[in-house]
LUMKOLSE-164827 format. One record per residue (C-alpha): residue number from 1; residue in three letters; chain; x, y, z. Coordinates in nm, 3 decimals, always signed. Example, Ala and Ser with C-alpha at 12.3 -4.5 7.8 and 13.67 -1.06 7.14 Angstrom:
REM LUMKOLSE-164827
 seq type mol       X       Y       Z
   1  ALA   A  +1.230  -0.450  +0.780
   2  SER   A  +1.367  -0.106  +0.714
***
This chain:
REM LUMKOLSE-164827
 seq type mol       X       Y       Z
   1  UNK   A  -0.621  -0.745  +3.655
   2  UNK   A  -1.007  -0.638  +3.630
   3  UNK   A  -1.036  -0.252  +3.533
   4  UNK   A  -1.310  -0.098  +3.731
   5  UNK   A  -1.425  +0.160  +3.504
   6  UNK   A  -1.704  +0.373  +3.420
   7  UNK   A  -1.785  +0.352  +3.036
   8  UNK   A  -1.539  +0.524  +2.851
   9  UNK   A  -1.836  +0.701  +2.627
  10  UNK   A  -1.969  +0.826  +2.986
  11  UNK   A  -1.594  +0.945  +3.067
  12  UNK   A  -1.552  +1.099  +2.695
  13  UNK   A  -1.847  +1.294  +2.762
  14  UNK   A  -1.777  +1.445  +3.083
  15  UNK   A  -1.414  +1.529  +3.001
  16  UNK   A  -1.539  +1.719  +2.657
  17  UNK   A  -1.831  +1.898  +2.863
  18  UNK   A  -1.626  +1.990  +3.121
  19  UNK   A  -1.320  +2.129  +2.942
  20  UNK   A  -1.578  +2.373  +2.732
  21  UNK   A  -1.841  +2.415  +3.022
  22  UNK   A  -2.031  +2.341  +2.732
  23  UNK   A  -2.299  +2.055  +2.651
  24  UNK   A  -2.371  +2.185  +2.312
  25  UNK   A  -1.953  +2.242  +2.238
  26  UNK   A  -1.956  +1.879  +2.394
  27  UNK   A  -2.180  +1.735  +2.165
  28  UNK   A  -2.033  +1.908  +1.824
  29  UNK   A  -1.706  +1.824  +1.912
  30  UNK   A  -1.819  +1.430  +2.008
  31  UNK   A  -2.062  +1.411  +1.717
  32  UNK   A  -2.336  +1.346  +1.910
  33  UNK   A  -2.673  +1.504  +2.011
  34  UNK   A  -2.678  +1.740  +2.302
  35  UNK   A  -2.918  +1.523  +2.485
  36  UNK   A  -2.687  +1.211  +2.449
  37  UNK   A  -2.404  +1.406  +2.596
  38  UNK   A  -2.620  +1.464  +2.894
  39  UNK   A  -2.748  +1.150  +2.864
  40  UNK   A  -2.374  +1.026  +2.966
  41  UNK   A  -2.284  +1.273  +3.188
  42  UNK   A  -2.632  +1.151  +3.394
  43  UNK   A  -2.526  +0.817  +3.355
  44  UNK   A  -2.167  +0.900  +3.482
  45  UNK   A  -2.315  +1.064  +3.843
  46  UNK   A  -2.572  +0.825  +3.928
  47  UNK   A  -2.231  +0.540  +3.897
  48  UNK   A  -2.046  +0.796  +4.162
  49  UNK   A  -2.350  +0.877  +4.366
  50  UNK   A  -2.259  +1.298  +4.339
  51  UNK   A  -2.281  +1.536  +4.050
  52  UNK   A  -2.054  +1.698  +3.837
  53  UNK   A  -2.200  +1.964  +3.734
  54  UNK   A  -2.407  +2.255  +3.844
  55  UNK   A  -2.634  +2.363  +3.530
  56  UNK   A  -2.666  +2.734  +3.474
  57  UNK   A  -2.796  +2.908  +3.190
  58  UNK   A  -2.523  +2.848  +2.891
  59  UNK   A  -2.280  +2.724  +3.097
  60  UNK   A  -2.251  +2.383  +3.330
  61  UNK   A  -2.001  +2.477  +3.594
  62  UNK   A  -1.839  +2.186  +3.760
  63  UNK   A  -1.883  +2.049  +4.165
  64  UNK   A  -1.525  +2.029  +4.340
  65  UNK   A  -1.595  +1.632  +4.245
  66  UNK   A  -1.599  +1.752  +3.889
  67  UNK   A  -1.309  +1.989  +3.907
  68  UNK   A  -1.088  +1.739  +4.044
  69  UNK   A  -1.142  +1.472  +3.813
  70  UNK   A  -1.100  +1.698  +3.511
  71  UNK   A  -0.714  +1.785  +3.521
  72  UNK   A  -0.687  +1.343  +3.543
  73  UNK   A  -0.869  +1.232  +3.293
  74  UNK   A  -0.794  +1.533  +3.056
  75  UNK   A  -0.403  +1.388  +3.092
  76  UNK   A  -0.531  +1.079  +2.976
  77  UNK   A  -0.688  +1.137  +2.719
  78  UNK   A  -0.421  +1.341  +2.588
  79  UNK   A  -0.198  +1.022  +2.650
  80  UNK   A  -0.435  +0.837  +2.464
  81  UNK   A  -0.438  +1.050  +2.139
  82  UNK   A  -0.048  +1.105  +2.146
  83  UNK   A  +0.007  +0.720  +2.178
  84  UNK   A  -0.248  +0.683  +1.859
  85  UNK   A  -0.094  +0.985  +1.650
  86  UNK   A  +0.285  +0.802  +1.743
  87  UNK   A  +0.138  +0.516  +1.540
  88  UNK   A  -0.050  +0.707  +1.255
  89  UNK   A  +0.304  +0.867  +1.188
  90  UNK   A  +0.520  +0.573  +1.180
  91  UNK   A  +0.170  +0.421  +0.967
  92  UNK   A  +0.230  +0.724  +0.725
  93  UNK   A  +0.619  +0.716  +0.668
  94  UNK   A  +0.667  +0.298  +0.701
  95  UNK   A  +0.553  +0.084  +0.455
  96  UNK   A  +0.593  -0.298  +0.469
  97  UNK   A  +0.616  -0.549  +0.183
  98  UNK   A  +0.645  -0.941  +0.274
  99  UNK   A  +0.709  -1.117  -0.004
 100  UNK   A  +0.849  -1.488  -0.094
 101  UNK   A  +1.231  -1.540  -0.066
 102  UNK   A  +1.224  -1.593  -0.462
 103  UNK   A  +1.049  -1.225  -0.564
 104  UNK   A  +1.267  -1.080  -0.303
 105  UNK   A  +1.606  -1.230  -0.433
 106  UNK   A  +1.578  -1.250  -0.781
 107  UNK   A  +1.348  -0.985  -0.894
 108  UNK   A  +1.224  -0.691  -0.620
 109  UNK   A  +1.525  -0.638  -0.433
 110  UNK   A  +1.707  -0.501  -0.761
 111  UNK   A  +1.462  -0.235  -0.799
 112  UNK   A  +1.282  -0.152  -0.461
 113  UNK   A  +1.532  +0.092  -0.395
 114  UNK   A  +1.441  +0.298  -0.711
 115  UNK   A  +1.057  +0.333  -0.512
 116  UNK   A  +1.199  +0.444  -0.231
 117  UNK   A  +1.413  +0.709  -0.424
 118  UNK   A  +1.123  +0.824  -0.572
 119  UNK   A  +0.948  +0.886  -0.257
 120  UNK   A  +1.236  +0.969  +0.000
 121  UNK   A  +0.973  +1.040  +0.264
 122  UNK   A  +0.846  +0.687  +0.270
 123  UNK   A  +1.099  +0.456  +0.472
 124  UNK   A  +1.037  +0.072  +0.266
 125  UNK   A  +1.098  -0.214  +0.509
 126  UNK   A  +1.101  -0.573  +0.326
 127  UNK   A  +1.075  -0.910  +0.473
 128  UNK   A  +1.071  -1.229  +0.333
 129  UNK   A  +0.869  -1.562  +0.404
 130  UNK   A  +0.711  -1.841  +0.225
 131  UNK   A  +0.462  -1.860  +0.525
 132  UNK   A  +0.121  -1.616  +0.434
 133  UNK   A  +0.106  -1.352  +0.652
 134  UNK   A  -0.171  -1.215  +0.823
 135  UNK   A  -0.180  -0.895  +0.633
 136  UNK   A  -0.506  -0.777  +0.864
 137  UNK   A  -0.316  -0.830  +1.206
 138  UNK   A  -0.068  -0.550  +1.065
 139  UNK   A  +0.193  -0.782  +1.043
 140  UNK   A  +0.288  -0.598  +0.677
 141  UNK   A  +0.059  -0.333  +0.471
 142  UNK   A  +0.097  -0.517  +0.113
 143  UNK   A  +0.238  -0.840  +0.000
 144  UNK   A  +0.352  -1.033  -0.313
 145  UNK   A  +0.272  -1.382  -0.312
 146  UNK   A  +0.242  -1.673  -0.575
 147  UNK   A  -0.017  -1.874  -0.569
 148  UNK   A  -0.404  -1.920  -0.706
 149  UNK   A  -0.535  -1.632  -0.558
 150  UNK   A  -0.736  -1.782  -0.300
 151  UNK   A  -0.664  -1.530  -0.066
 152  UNK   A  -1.077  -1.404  +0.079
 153  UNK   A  -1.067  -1.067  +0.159
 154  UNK   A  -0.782  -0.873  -0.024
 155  UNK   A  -0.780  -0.735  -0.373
 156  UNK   A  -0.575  -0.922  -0.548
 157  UNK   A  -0.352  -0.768  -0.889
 158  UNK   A  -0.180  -1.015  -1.130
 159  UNK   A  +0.165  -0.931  -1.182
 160  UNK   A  +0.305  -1.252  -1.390
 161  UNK   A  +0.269  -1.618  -1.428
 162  UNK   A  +0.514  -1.829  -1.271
 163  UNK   A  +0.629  -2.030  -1.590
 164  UNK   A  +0.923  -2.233  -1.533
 165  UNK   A  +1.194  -2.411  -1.760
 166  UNK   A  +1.535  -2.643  -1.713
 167  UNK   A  +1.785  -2.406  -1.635
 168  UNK   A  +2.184  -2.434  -1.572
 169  UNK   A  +2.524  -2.306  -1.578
 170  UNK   A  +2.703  -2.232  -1.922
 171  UNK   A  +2.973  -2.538  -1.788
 172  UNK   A  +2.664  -2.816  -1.677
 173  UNK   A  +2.504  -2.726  -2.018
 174  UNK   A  +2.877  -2.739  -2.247
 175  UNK   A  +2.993  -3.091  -2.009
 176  UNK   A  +2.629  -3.274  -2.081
 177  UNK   A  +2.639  -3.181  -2.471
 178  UNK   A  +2.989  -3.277  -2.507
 179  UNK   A  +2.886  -3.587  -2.320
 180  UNK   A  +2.580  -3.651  -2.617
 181  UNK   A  +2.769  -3.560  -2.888
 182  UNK   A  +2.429  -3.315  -2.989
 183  UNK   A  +2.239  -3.000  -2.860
 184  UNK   A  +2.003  -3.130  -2.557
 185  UNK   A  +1.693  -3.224  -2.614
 186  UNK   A  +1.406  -3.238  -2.381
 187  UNK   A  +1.388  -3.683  -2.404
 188  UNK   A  +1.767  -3.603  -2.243
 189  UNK   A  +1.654  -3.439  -1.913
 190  UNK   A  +1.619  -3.749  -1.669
 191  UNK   A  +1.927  -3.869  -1.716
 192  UNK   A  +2.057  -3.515  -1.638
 193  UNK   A  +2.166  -3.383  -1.298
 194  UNK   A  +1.840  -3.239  -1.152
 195  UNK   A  +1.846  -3.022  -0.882
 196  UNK   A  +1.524  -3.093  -0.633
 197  UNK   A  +1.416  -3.415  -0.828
 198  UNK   A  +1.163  -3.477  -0.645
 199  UNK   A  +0.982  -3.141  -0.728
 200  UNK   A  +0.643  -3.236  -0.881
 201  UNK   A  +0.675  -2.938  -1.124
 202  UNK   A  +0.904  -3.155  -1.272
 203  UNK   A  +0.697  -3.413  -1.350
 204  UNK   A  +0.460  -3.139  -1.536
 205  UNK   A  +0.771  -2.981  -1.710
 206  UNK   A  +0.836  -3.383  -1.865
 207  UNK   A  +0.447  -3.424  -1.938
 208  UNK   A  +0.410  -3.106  -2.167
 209  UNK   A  +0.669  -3.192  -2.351
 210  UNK   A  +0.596  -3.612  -2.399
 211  UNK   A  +0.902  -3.725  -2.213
 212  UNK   A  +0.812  -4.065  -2.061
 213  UNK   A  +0.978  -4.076  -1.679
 214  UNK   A  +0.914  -4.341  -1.442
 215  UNK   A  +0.922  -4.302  -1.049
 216  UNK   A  +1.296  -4.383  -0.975
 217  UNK   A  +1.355  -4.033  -1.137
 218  UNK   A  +1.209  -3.844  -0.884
 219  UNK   A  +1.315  -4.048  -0.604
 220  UNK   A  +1.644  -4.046  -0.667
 221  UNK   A  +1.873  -3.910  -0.477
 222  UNK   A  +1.983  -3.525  -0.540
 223  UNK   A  +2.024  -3.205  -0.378
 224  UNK   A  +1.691  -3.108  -0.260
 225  UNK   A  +1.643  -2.685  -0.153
 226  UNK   A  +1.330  -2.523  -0.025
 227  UNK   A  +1.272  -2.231  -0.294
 228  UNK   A  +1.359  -2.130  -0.632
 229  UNK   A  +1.618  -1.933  -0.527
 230  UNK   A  +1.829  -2.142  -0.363
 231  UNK   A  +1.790  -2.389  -0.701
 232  UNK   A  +1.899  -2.100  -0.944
 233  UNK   A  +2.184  -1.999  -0.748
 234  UNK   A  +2.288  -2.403  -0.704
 235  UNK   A  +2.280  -2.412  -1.071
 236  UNK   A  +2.520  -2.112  -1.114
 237  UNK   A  +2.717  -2.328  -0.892
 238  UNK   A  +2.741  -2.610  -1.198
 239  UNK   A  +2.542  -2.832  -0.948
 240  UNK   A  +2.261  -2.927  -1.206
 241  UNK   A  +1.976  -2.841  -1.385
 242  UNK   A  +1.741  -2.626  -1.162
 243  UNK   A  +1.343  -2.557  -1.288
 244  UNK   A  +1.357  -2.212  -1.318
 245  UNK   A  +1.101  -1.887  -1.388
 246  UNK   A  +1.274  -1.730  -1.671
 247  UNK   A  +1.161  -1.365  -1.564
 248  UNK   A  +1.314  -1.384  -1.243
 249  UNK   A  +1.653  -1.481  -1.363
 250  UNK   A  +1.661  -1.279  -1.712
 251  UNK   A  +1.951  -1.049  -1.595
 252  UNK   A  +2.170  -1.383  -1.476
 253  UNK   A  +2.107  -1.546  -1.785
 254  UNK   A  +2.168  -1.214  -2.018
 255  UNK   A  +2.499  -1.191  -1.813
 256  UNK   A  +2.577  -1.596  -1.905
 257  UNK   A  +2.588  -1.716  -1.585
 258  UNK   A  +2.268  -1.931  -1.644
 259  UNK   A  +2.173  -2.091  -1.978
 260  UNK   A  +1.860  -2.204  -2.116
 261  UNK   A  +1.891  -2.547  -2.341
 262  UNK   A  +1.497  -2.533  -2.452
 263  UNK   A  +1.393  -2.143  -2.434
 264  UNK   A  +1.044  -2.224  -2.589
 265  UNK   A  +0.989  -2.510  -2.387
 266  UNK   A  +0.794  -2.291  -2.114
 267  UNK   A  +0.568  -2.479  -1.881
 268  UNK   A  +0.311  -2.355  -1.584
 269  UNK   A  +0.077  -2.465  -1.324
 270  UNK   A  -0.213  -2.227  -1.338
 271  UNK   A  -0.034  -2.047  -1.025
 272  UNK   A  +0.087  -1.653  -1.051
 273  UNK   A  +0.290  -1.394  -0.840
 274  UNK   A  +0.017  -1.158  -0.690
 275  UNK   A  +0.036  -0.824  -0.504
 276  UNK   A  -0.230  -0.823  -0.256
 277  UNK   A  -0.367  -0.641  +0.066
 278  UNK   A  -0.692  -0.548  +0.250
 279  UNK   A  -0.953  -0.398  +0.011
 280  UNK   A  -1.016  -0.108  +0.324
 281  UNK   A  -0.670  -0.037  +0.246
 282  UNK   A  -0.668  +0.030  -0.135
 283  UNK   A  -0.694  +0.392  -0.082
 284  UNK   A  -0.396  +0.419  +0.222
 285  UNK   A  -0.137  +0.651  -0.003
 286  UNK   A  +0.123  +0.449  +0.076
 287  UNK   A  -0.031  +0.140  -0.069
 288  UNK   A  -0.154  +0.345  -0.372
 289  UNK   A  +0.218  +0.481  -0.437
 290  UNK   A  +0.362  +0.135  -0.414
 291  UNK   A  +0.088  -0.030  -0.583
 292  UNK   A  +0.105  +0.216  -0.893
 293  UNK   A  +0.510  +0.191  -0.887
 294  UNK   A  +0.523  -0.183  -0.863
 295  UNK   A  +0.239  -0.203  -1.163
 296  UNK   A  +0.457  +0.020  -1.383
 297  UNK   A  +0.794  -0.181  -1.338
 298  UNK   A  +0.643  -0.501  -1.414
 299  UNK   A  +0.512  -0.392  -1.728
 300  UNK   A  +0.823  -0.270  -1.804
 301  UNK   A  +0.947  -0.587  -1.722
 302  UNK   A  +0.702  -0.801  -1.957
 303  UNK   A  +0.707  -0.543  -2.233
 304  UNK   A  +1.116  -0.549  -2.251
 305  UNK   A  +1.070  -0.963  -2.254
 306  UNK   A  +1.148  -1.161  -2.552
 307  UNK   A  +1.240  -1.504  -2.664
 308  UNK   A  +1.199  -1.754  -2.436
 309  UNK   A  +0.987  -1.563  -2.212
 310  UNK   A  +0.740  -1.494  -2.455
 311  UNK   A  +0.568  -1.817  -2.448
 312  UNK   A  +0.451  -1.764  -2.060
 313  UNK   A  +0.357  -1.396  -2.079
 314  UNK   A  +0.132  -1.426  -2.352
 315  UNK   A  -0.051  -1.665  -2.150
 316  UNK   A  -0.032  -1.414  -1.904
 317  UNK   A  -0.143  -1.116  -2.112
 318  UNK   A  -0.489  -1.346  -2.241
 319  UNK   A  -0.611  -1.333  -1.890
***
């Protein structure tokens, strides 16, 4: 259906100068010039063929056409603005993080709720996809993604590199060593269970550290998941060696349930977990409160790392 309308600046002008039966009131309130009010209103009766207004001095008293358009439009307006201030409020008090199915799992889910303790009048809503979401269509206000960076038109903060390592339960680890007779070794790995085999990032885990692999490795059959942590959680299940970033599964292998054979064996890929959104939205107080929370808990995060995780964040820290 075709709306036959005047133009709403006409209408916006007739409704403010006729509720303050006041051209100049009209035009401060509008921010516009007196004449342009006018202008619109003029514009307004020569589309309805009658006028709207008789002008006396200070005042412009409305025609019975006038009068009983007023009450109308005046309702709709008022429509209008509570429909737009519903939306600022639930803006204000919801915010939205989208973030990959890794992050969320292994690393943000175990701490958003301290941000939303800390600012009980913020409501936190987090969904998870690998897909990138159109953060402009308001489909989230802020996201964490890994990646390059290539994202045109959001401002972009580093939060870690994604370095990854071999990675398995205490039992895989104990069963293949008493099977060699020795500690692992890196020159071990291919004849290992590997969990996603086919992964390419295993191929760059093998080249950094000169173990010679040919093709049948990777096309061998295995189990094959979709996302990191699927793999780390298959590998507390004694199903294999996963390739694994050893930031986001520091408290499961602290607790024992995952074990790292070559801690300083750290590899990465150039790519990095990023917290990004619009640049016009920098300034939105809910994005600065999360922004400034989620910045603080990382560097918690690196500072308290040690050991095997030192390798990738000092990498991290020379950018």
């Amino acid at each position: 259906m075709v709306r036959r309308l005047p133009p709403l600046a006409a209408i916006r002008a007739f409704e403010a100068a006729a509720r303050t039966e006041n051209f100049t009131a009209a035009a401060a309130e509008l921010g516009m010039t007196q004449a342009a009010v006018s202008y619109q209103v003029k514009s307004l009766e020569e589309r309805l063929g009658a006028p709207l207004f008789v002008r006396e001095k200070g005042r412009a008293r409305l025609t019975p056409l006038g009068a009983r358009l007023l009450p109308s439009l005046t309702g709709a307006f008022d429509a209008i603005e509570a429909a737009f201030a519903s939306h600022r409020e639930e803006d204000e008090t919801l915010l939205t993080v989208t973030t990959t199915h890794t992050f969320a799992n292994t690393w943000l889910a175990w701490r958003l709720g301290g941000f939303q303790m800390e600012h009980p009048d913020l409501a936190v809503r987090m969904t998870t996809s690998n897909d990138v979401v159109d953060l402009r269509a308001g489909d989230a206000d802020i996201a964490i993604r890994a990646g390059t960076a290539e994202w045109e038109g959001l401002e972009r903060h580093r939060l870690f590199e994604s370095g990854f390592t071999p990675v398995a339960s205490p039992c895989c680890v104990a069963e293949a060593e008493r099977r060699l007779g020795r500690p692992l070794e890196p020159r071990d790995m291919p004849s290992q269970t590997m969990i996603s085999p086919s992964d390419s990032w295993w191929q760059q885990w093998f080249t950094d550290n000169g173990v010679a692999v040919d093709d049948q490795v990777q096309r061998r059959p295995g189990v094959l998941l979709d996302n990191q942590a699927n793999e780390g959680h298959a590998a507390m299940g004694g199903q294999g060696f996963a390739l694994l970033t050893p930031l986001l599964w520091k408290g499961d292998i602290a607790a024992g349930r995952l074990v790292m054979p070559f801690p300083d064996r750290v590899s990465a890929r150039g790519w990095a977990y990023w917290l990004v959104y619009p640049k016009e939205r920098r300034m939105v107080p809910k994005v600065k409160r999360f922004r400034e929370w989620l910045l603080a808990e990382m560097a918690m995060a690196l500072a308290e790392d040690d050991g095997g995780w030192r390798h990738a964040h000092t990498a991290a820290a020379a950018e």
